[in-house]
Structures are given as C-alpha cells and as structure tokens.
C-alpha positions as CSV (number, residue, x, y, z in Angstrom):
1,X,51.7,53.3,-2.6
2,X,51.2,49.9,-2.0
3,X,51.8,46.9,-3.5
4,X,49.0,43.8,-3.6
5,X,50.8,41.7,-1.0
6,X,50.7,44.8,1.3
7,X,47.0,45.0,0.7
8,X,46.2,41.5,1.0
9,X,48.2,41.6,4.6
10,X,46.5,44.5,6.0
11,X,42.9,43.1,4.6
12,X,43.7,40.1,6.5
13,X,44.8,41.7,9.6
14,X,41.7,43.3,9.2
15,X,39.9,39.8,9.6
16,X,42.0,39.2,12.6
17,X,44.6,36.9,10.3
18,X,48.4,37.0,10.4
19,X,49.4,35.8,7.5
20,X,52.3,36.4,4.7
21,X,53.9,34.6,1.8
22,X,55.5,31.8,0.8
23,X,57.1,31.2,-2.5
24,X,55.7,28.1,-4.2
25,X,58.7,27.7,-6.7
26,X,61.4,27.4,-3.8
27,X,59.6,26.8,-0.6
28,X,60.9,30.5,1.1
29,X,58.9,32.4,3.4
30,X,58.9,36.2,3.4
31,X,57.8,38.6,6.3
32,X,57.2,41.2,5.4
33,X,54.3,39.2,2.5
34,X,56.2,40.0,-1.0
35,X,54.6,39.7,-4.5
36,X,58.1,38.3,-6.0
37,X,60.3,36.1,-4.1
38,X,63.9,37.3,-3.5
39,X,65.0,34.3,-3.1
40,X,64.7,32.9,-6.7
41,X,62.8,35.7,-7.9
42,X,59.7,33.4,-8.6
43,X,55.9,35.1,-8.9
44,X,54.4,32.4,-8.0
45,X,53.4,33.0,-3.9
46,X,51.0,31.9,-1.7
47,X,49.5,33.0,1.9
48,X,50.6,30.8,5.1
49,X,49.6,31.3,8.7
50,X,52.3,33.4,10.6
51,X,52.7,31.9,14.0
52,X,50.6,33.2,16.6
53,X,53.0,33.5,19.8
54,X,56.6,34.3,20.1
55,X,59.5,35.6,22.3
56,X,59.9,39.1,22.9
57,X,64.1,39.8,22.1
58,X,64.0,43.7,22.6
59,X,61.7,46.4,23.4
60,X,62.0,50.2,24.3
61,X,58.8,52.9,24.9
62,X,58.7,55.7,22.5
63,X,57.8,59.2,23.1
64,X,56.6,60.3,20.1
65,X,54.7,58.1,17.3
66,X,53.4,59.0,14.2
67,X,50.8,56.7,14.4
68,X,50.8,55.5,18.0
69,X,49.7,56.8,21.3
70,X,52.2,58.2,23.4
71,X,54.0,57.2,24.8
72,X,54.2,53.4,22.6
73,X,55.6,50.3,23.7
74,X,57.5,48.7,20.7
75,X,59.3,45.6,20.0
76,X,61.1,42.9,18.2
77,X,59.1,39.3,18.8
78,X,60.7,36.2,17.4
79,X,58.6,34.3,15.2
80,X,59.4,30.2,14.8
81,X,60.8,29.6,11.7
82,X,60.5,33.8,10.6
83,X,62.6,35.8,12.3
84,X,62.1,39.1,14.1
85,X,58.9,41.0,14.0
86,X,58.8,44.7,14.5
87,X,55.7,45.6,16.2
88,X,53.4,47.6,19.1
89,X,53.4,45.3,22.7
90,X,50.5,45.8,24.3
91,X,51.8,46.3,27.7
92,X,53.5,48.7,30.4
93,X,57.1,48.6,29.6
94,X,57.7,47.6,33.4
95,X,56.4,44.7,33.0
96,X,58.2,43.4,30.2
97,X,61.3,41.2,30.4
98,X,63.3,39.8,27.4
99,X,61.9,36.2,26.5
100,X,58.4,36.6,27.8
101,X,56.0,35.2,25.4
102,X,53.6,36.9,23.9
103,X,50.8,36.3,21.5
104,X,49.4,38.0,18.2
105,X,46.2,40.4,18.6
106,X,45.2,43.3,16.6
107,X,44.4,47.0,17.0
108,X,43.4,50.4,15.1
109,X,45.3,53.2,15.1
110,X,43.7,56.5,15.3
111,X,43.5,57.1,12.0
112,X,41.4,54.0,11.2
113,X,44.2,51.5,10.0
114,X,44.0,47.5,12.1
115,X,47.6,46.7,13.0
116,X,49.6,43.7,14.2
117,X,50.8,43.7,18.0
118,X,52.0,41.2,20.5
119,X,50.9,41.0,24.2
120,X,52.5,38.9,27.1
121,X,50.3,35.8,27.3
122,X,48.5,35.4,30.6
C-alpha cells in the first residue's frame, strides 16, 4: 500500500516530472517524497523540482529483476543538494564510468508502471 506522497510521485513521474517534498515548517527536503517530515515531524509539505542531472557514484548490471529486463543496469546518481538516487541507467554497463553525468528520463516497466532513470548525457 501506498501512501499519498508515493502516489503523488509516481502520478508525476507519469507527467514526465521529478519531483518530491519539502517540509514548509523547517525547510528539509526528503527523497524519497514523505507525507510527514522526519526532521521536525511537521505535516505541512510541499512538491519541489528534483534536479534533472547528476553524477553517476556506483553502478553494477543485474541478472535478474523483478520488474526490469534482464539483464538491468542499476545505479546510485548524486543529486545536488539530495543525495544518492537509486535508479535504472539507461545504458550498456561498458560504457559507464563513475562521475559521468547523466540526466533524468522516464520509462514503463512491463507491467505498465512509468519509472525514474538516469542516462549519460550526450
């Protein structure tokens, strides 16, 4: 089950947004988008823009996905002023090197749901 930020993210996502939440009481932002802020535990959030490019810090392929094809390229990119995401990089794992930059796209898995992934910018 899901809670509303989740929803609101992956509507968005489905609109070709990245987006998450920022707490309005103390000025934190949270990736993954959270409906109560951990930091002060305030209910008051609202959607920001994620930033659309980052740095890939580590990657690896993987044989077997749930929700992926196979064999998956997957990744940590480092968001500005985020932090690491966890997500699909849409490119051969040869040629990937730690630092290239990569920008934000989206794509649907085979059972119908649009995810978040990262591909080296050209």
């Amino acid at each position: 089950m899901q809670d509303k930020a989740a929803e609101e993210f992956f509507a968005l996502l489905a609109r070709g947004e990245f987006r998450t939440t920022r707490c309005r009481g103390c000025g934190e932002t949270h990736y993954p988008p959270r409906v109560v802020c951990p930091a002060c535990l305030g209910e008051d959030m609202e959607w920001v823009d994620l930033p659309r490019e980052g740095t890939l810090v580590a990657f690896t392929q993987q044989r077997d996905a749930m929700r992926c094809r196979r064999p998956e390229v997957l990744g940590l990119v480092e968001l500005e002023g985020i932090g690491n995401v966890f997500t699909r990089i849409d490119a051969p794992l040869e040629d990937l090197r730690i630092g290239t930059r990569v920008a934000f796209d989206t794509w649907t898995s085979p059972d119908g749901v649009v995810l978040h992934q990262f591909r080296p910018r050209s």
